[in-house]
C-alpha positions in Angstrom: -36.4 86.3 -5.8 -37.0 84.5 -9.0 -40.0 82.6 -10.3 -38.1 79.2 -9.2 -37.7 80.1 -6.1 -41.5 80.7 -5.5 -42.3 77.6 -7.2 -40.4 75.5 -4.2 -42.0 77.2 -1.3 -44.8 74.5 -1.8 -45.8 75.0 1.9 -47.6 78.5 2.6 -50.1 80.2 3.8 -52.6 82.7 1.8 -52.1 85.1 4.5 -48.4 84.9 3.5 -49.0 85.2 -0.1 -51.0 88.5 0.6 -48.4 90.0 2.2 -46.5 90.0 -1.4 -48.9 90.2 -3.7 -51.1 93.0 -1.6 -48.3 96.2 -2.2 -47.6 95.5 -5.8 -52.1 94.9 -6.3 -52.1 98.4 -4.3 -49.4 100.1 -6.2 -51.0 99.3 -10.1 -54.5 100.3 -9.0 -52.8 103.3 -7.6 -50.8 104.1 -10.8 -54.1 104.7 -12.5 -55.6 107.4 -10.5 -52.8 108.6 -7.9 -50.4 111.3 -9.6 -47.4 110.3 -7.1 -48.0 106.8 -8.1 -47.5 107.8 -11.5 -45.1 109.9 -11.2 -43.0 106.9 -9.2 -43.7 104.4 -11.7 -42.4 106.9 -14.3 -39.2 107.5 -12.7 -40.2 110.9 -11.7 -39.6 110.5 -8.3 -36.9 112.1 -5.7 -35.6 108.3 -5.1 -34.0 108.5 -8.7 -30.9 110.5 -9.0 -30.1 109.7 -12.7 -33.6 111.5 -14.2 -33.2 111.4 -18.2 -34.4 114.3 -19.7 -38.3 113.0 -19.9 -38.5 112.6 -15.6 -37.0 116.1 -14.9 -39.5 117.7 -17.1 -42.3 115.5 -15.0 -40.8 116.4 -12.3 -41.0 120.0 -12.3 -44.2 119.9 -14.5 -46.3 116.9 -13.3 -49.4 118.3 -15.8 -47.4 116.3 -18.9 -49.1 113.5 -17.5 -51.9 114.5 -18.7 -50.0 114.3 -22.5 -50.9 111.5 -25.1 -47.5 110.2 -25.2 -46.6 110.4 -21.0 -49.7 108.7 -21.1 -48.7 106.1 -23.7 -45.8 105.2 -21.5 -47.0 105.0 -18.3 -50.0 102.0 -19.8 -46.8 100.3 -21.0 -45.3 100.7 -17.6 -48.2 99.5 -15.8 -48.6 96.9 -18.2 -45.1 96.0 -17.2 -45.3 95.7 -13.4 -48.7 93.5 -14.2 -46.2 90.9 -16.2 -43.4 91.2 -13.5 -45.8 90.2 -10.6 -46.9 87.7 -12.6 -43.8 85.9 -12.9 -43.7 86.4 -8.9 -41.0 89.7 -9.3 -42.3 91.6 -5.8 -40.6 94.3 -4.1 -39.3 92.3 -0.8 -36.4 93.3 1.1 -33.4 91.6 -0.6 -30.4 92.7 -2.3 -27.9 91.2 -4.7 -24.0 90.7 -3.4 -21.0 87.6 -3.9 -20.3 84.9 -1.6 -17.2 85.6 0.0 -15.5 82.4 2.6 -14.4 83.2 6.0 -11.5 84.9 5.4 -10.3 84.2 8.7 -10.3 80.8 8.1 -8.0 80.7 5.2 -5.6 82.8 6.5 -5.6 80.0 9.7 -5.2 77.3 7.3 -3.0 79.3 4.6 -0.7 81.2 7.0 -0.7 79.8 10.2 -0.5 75.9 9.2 -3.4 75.3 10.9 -5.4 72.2 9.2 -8.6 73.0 11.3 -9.0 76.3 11.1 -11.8 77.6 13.5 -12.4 80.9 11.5 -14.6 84.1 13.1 -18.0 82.3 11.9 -19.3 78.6 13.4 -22.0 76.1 11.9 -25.3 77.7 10.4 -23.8 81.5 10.7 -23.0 84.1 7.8 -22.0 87.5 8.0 -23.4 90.2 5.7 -23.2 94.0 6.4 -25.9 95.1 4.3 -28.2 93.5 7.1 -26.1 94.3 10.3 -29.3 94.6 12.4 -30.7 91.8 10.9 -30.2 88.6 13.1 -31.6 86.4 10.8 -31.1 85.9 6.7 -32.3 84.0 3.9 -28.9 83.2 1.4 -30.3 81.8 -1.9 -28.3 81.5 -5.9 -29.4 81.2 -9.1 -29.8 78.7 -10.4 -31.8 77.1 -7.8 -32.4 73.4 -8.7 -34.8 71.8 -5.9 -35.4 73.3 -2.5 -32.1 75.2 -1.7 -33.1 77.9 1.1 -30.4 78.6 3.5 -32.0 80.5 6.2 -28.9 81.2 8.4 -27.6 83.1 11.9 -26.1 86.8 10.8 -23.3 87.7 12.6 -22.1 91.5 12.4 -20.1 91.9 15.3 -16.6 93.5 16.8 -15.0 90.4 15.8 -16.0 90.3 12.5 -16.2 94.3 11.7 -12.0 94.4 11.1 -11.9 91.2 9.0 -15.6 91.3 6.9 -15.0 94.3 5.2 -16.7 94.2 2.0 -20.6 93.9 1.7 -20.5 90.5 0.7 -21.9 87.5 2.3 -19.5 85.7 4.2 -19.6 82.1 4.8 -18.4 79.4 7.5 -15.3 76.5 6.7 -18.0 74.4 9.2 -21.0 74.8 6.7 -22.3 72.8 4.4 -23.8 76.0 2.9 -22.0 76.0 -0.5 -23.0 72.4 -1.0 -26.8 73.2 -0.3 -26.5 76.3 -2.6 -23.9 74.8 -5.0 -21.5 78.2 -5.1 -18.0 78.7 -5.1 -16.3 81.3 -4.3 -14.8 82.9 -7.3 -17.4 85.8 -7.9 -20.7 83.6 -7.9 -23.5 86.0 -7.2 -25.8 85.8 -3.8 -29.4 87.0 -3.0 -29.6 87.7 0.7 -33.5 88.1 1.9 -34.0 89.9 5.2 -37.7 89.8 4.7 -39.0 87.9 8.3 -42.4 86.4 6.2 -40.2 84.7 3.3 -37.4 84.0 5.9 -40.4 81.9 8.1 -42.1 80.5 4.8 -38.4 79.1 3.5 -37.3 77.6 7.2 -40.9 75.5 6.8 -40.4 74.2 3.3 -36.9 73.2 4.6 -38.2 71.2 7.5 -37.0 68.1 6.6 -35.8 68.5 3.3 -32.8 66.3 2.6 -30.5 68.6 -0.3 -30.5 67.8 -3.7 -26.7 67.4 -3.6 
């Protein structure tokens, strides 16, 4: 969620902002004292499954923390997550996939001459996998120009499960979706936010917003 995209969510609350800026405050301070923290922010941890030859060594001997030139690093590191948070680079839940159209849609219009084609997904509804418990999803691109936050309906369902194969976001032929977001449909990357805070904040700064296009 980058630094443009913060800069449009002009209405918000402090409360909200604390809820991203609070883990990343917690996890620096931590990184400082804390030798899990450290080890984490090192790339030591069990999460990472491609350790270089520096991280397995910390991992089985977590004392070379203690050496000048672990040490070195990890400032550098911390350094590093102060800059990122900076710039408004938080750990939210969000993850990076392609706008894909409803498929069913164009095989309707394609394929069975049909000039309306009613598709598996209606107004205001996208389908994404990655999030199939999620009923709710923030869709936002790069680069984002004015206000462009579609906050929109998930739909992971048995209609959808033998059509929506992929983990991309699919989108509907009765949105104006890729006109508020300015995407088409030949590999152009998607950020799909299932965090409930940013998903609330975005649907208020949208209140009334008339898109740029």
């Amino acid at each position: 969620f980058n630094y443009q995209m913060w800069q449009t969510l002009t209405k918000i609350e402090d409360t909200d902002i604390k809820h991203f800026t609070d883990p990343i405050e917690k996890y620096i301070k931590m990184a400082y004292t804390d030798r899990e923290t450290m080890l984490d922010m090192l790339g030591a941890s069990k999460d990472n499954n491609k350790k270089n030859n520096l991280q397995q060594a910390l991992e089985i001997y977590p004392e070379l923390l203690r050496d000048k030139h672990v040490k070195q690093i990890l400032s550098e590191m911390i350094n590093k997550q102060k800059k990122e948070a900076k710039s408004g680079k938080f750990r939210i839940e969000a993850k990076s996939t392609f706008f894909i159209p409803d498929v069913m849609a164009w095989l309707q219009y394609s394929i069975g001459n049909i000039k309306s084609p009613v598709g598996l997904l209606a107004n205001v509804q996208v389908s994404c996998k990655l999030y199939k418990s999620e009923p709710e999803l923030l869709v936002n691109r790069s680069p984002h120009l004015y206000k462009e936050h579609a906050v929109r309906d998930n739909i992971v369902d048995e209609s959808t499960k033998d059509w929506f194969i992929t983990n991309g976001v699919y989108t509907s032929c009765h949105d104006l979706i890729s006109k508020i977001l300015q995407f088409d449909v030949d590999g152009d990357p998607a950020l799909v936010v299932a965090d409930k805070v940013l998903i609330r904040v975005a649907k208020n700064n949208m209140d009334g917003i008339v898109p740029l296009y």
